[in-house]
C-alpha beads as a LAMMPS data file, in Angstrom:
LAMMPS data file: protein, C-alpha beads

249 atoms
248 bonds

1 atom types
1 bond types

-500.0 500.0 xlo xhi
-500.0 500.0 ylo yhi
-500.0 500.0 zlo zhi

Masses

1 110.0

Atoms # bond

1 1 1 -216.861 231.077 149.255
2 1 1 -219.142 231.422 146.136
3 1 1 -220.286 228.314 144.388
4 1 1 -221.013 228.666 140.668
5 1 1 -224.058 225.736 140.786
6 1 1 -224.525 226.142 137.217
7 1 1 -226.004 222.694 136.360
8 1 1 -229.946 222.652 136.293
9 1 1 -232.233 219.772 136.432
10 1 1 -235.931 218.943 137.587
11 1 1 -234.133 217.392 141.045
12 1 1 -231.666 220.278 141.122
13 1 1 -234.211 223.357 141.054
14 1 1 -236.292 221.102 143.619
15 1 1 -237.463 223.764 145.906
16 1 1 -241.169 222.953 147.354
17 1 1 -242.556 224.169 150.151
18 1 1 -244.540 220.715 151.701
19 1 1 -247.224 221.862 154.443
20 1 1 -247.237 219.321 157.284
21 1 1 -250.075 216.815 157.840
22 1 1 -251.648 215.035 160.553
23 1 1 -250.278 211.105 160.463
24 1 1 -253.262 210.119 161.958
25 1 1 -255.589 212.356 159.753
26 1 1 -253.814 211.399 156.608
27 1 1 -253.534 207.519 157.399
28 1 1 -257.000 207.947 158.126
29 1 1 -257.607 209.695 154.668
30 1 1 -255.387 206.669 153.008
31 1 1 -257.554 203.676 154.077
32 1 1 -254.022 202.914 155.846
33 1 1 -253.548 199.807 158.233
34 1 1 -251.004 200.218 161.078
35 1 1 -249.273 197.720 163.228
36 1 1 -245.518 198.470 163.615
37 1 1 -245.812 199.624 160.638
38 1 1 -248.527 201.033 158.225
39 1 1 -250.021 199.457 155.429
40 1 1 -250.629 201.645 152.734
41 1 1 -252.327 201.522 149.256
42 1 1 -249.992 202.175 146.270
43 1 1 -252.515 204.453 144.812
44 1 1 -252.280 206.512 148.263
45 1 1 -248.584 207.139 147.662
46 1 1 -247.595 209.969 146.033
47 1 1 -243.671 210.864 144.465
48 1 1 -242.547 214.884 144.985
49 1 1 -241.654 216.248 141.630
50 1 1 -238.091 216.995 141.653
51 1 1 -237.393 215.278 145.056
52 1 1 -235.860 212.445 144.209
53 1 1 -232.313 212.460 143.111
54 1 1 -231.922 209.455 141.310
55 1 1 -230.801 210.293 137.256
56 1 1 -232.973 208.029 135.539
57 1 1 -230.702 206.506 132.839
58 1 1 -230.019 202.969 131.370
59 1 1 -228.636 201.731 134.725
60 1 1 -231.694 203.036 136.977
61 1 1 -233.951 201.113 134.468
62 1 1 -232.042 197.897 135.018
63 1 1 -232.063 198.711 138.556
64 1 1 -235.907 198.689 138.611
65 1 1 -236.178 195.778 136.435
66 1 1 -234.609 193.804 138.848
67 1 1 -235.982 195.104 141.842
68 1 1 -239.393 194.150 140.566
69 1 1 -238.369 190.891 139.021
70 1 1 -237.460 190.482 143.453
71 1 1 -241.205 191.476 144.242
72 1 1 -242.518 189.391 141.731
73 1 1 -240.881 186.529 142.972
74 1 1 -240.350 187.091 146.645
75 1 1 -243.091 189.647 147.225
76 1 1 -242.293 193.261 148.902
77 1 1 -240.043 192.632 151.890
78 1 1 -241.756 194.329 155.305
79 1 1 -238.366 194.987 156.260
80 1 1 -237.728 197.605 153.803
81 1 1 -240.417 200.266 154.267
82 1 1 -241.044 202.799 152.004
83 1 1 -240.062 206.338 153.911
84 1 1 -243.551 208.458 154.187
85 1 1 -244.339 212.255 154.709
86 1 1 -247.551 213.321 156.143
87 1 1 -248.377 216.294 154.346
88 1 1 -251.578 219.327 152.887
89 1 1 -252.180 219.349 149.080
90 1 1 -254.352 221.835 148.796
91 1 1 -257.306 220.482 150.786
92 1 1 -256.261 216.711 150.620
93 1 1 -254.149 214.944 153.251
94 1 1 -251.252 213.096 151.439
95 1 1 -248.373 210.852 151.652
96 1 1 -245.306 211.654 149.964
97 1 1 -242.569 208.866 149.313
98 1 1 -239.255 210.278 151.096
99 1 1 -237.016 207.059 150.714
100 1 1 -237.584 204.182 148.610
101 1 1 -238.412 205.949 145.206
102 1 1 -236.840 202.837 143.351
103 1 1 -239.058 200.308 145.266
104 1 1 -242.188 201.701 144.735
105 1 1 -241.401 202.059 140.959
106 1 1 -240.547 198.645 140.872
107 1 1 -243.839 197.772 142.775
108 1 1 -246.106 199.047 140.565
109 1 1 -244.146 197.964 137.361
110 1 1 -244.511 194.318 139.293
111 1 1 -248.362 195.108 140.027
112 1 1 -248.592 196.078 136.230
113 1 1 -247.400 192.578 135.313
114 1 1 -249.543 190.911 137.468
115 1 1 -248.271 190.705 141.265
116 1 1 -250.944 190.623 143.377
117 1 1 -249.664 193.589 145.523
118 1 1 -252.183 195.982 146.943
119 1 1 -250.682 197.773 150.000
120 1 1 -247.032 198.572 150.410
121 1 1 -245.316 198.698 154.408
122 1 1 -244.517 202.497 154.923
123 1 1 -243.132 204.484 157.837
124 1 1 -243.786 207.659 158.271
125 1 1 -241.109 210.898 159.322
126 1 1 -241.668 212.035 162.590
127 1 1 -243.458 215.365 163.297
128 1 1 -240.875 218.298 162.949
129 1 1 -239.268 216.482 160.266
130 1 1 -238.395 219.129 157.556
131 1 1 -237.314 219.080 153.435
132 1 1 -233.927 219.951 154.434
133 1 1 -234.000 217.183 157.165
134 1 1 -235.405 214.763 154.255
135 1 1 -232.678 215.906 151.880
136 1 1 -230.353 214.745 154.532
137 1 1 -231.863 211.400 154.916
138 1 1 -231.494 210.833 150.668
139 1 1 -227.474 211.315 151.516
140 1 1 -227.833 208.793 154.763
141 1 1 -230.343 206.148 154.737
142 1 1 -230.145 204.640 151.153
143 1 1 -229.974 201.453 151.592
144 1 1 -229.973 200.006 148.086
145 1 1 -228.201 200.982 144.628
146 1 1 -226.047 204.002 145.799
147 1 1 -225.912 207.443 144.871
148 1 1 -223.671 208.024 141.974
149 1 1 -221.184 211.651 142.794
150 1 1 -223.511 213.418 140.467
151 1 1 -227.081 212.247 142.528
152 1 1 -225.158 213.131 145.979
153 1 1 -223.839 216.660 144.230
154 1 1 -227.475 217.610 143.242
155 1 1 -228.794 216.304 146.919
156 1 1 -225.430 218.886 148.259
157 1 1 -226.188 221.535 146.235
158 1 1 -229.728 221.626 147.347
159 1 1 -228.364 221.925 150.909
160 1 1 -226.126 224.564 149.801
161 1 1 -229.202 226.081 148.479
162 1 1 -231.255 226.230 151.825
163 1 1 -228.418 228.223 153.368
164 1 1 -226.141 225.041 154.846
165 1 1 -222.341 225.483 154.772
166 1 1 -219.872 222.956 153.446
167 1 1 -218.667 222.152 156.827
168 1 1 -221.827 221.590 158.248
169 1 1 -223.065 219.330 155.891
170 1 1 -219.500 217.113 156.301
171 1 1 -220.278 216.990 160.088
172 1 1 -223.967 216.472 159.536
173 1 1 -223.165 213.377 157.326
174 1 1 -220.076 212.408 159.044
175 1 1 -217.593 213.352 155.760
176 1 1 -214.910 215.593 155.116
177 1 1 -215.022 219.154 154.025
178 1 1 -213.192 218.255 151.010
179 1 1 -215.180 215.837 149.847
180 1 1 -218.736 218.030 149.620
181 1 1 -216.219 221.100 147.930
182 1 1 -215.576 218.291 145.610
183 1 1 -219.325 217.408 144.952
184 1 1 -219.721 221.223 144.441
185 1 1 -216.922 221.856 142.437
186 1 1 -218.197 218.493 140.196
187 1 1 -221.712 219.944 139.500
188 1 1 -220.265 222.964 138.698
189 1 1 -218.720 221.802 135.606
190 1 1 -219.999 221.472 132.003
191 1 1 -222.898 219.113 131.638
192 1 1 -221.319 217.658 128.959
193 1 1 -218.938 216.311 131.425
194 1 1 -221.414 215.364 134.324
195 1 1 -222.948 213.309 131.205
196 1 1 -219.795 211.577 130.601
197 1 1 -219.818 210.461 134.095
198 1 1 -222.570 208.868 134.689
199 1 1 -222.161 207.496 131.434
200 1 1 -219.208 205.638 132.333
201 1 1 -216.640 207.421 130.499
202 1 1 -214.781 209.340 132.636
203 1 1 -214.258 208.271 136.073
204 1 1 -215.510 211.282 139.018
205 1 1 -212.173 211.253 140.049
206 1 1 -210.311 212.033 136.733
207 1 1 -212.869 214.302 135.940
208 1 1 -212.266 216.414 139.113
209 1 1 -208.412 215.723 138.854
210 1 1 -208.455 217.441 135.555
211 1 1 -210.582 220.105 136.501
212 1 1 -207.874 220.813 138.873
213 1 1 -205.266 220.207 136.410
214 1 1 -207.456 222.710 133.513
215 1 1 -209.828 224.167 134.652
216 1 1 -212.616 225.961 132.208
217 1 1 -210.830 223.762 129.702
218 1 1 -211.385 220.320 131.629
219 1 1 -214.757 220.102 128.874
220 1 1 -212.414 219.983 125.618
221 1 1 -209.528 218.297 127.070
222 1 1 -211.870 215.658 127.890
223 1 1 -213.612 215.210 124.449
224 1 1 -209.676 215.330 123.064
225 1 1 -208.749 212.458 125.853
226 1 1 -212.221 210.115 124.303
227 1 1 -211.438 210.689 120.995
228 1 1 -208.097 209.808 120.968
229 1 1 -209.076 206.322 123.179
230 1 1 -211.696 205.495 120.614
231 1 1 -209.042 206.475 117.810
232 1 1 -206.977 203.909 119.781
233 1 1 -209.294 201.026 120.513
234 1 1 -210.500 201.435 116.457
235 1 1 -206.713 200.804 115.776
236 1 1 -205.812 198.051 118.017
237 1 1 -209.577 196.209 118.300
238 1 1 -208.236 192.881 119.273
239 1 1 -206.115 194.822 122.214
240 1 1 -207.747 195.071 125.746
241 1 1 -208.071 198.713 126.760
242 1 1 -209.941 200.654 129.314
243 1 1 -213.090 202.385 127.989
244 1 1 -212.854 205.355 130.292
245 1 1 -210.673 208.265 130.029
246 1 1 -207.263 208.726 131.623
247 1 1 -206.500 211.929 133.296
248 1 1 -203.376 213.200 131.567
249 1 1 -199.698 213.142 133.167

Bonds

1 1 1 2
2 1 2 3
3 1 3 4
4 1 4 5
5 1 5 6
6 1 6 7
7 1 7 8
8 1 8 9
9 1 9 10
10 1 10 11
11 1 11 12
12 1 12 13
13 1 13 14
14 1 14 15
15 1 15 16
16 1 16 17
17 1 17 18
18 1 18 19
19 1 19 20
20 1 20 21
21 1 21 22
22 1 22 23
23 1 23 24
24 1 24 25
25 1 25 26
26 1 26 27
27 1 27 28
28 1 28 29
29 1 29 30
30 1 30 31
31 1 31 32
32 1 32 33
33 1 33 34
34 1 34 35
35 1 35 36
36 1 36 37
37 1 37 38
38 1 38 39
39 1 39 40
40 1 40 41
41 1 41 42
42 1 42 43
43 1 43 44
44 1 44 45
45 1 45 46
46 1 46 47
47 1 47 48
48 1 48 49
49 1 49 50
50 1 50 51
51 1 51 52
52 1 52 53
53 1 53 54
54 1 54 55
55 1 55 56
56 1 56 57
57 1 57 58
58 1 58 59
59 1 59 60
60 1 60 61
61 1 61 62
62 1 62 63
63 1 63 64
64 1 64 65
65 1 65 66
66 1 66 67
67 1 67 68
68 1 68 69
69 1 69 70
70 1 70 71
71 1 71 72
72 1 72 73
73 1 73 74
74 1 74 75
75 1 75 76
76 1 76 77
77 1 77 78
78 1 78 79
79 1 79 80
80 1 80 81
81 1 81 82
82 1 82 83
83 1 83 84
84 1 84 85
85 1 85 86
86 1 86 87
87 1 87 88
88 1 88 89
89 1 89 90
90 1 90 91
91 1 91 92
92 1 92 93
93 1 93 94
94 1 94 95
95 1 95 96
96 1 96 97
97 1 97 98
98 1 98 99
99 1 99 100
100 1 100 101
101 1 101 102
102 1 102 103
103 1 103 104
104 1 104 105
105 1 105 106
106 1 106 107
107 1 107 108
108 1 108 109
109 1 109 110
110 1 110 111
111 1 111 112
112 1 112 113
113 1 113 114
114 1 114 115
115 1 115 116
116 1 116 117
117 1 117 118
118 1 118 119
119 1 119 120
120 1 120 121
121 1 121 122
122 1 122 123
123 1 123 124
124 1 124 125
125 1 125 126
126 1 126 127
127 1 127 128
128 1 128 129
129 1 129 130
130 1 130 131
131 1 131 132
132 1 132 133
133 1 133 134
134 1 134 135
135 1 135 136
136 1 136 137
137 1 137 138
138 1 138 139
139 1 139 140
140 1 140 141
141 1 141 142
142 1 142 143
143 1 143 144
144 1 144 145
145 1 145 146
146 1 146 147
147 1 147 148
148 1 148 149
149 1 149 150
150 1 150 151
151 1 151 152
152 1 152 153
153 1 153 154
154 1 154 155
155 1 155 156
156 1 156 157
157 1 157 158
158 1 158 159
159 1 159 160
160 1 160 161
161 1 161 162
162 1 162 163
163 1 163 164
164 1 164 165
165 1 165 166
166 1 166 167
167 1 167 168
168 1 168 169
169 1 169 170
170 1 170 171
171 1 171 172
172 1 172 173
173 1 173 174
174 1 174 175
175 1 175 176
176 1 176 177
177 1 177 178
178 1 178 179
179 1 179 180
180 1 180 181
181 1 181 182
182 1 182 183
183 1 183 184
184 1 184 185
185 1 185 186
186 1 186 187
187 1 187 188
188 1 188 189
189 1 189 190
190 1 190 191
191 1 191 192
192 1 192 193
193 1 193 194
194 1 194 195
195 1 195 196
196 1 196 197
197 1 197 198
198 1 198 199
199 1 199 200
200 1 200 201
201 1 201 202
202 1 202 203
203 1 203 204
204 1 204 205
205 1 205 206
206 1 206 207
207 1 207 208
208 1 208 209
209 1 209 210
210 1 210 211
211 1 211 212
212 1 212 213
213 1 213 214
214 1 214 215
215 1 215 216
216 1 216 217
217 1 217 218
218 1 218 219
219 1 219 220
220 1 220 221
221 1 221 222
222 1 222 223
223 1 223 224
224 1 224 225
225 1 225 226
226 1 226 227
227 1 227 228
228 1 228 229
229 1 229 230
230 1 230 231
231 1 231 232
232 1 232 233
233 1 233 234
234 1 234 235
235 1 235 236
236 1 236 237
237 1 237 238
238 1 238 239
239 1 239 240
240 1 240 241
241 1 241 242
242 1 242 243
243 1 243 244
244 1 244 245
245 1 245 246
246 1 246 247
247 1 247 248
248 1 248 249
C-alpha cells in the first residue's frame, strides 16, 4: 500500500544518521558520576534536532511550566531518568536526550529561576541500540503527558519511513493494524486539519470519521462544520454547547 505522508515538519523529516559512542568514553568526556545510575551535567546533555516529537504549542508550554514548578519545589526525582545516547559529533563524544525531552526543558527553565540543580540522573541505551529502536521507545516508554494522535503519527510515519510495515509496527508496539493505518491516514490529511486537532477543535476521531465519510473534501467540510458552531454559539451565548466539531450524520 502507498502512503501519501504529505505533512512536513522539523520532527517529521527527522532523518539523522547518529554514530555510536563509547558510554564509558563519553561519560568520561561528560565529567559524569555513575552509581545505578549516572549523574550528568545539564550542560553535557544535548537534544537531536528533529527527534523529539512533541508539537510545542500552548499546552506543551503549560506542561513545562508545571513540570518545573515540581523541580523547583520537590527537586528532580532520581526515579525518572532522563533516557541517554552515547554517541560521535564530529570529534566530540556526546550524549543525546532519547526520553525525557519535557524534563530536561523544565530543568533548566527551573535552573534559570534559581534551582540549585547541577547534574540531572540519566541512563543510558544499551550498545546496539539504534534510531529506529529509539523511535520505538518515544511510542512505548513515555511516561508523562502522552502523545497526542498527531505526535504518535509523525513518530509512525518515521517508522514507515525507515522501511517498517504497518503490521510490524502494531506487533512491535502491541496495537492493531488499524489503528497505525489510522495514524497514517491522519497525517496524511490537510495541515489545516492536523492544526485543528491539536487545537482542540475537532476531535481525531471525527476528523478521521469524516475523512472516511469525504475524503479530499474532509478540509472544507470541516471549516463549514466550525463555522456554523461558532455561528451557533454567537446566537445562543448563554446556551452550553460543545466547542469541537461534530462529524456530520
Amino acid at each position: 500500500m502507498h502512503w501519501n505522508l504529505q505533512m512536513s515538519t522539523d520532527q517529521d523529516s527527522f532523518n539523522a544518521t547518529v554514530f555510536p559512542a563509547s558510554i564509558k568514553a563519553t561519560m568520561s568526556a561528560a565529567d559524569a558520576n555513575s552509581s545505578d545510575l549516572y549523574k550528568v551535567t545539564v550542560d553535557h546533555l544535548r537534544v537531536l534536532p528533529g527527534f523529539n516529537v512533541r508539537i510545542k504549542d500552548a499546552a506543551y508550554d503549560a506542561h513545562i511550566r508545571q513540570l518545573a514548578d515540581s523541580i523547583k519545589a520537590s527537586g528532580f526525582f532520581t526515579h525518572r531518568p532522563i533516557a541517554g545516547y552515547a554517541a560521535v559529533e564530529g570529534d566530540r563524544n556526546v550524549i543525546y536526550v532519547t526520553d525525557g525531552h519535557c524534563r530536561l526543558e523544565a530543568a533548566k527553565l527551573a535552573i534559570s529561576e534559581g534551582a540549585p540543580i547541577e547534574r540531572l540522573p540519566v541512563v543510558m541505551a544499551a550498545k546496539g541500540t539504534s534510531t529506529e529502536d529509539l523511535t520505538y521507545e518515544l511510542l512505548t516508554t513515555n511516561i508523562g503527558k502522552s502523545l497526542s494522535p498527531l505526535e504518535e503519527a509523525i513518530a509512525i510515519k518515521r517508522l514507515i519511513r525507515y522501511g517498517h510495515e504497518p503490521k510490524d509496527i502494531a506487533s512491535r508496539l502491541g496495537c492493531t493494524v488499524s489503528k497505525i493505518e489510522d495514524r497514517l491516514l491522519f497525517i496524511s490529511m490537510p495541515k489545516t486539519v492536523l492544526d485543528m486537532v491539536n487545537d482542540g477543535k475537532v476531535s481525531y476521531t471525527n476528523a478521521i470519521a469524516l475523512y472516511r465519510q469525504h475524503g479530499p473534501l474532509v478540509e472544507k467540510k470541516l471549516l463549514d462544520l466550525t463555522a456554523e458552531r461558532e455561528a451557533q454559539i454567537s446566537a445562543e451565548p448563554g446556551k452550553k454547547m460543545s466547542k469541537r466539531v461534530m462529524p456530520a450524520q
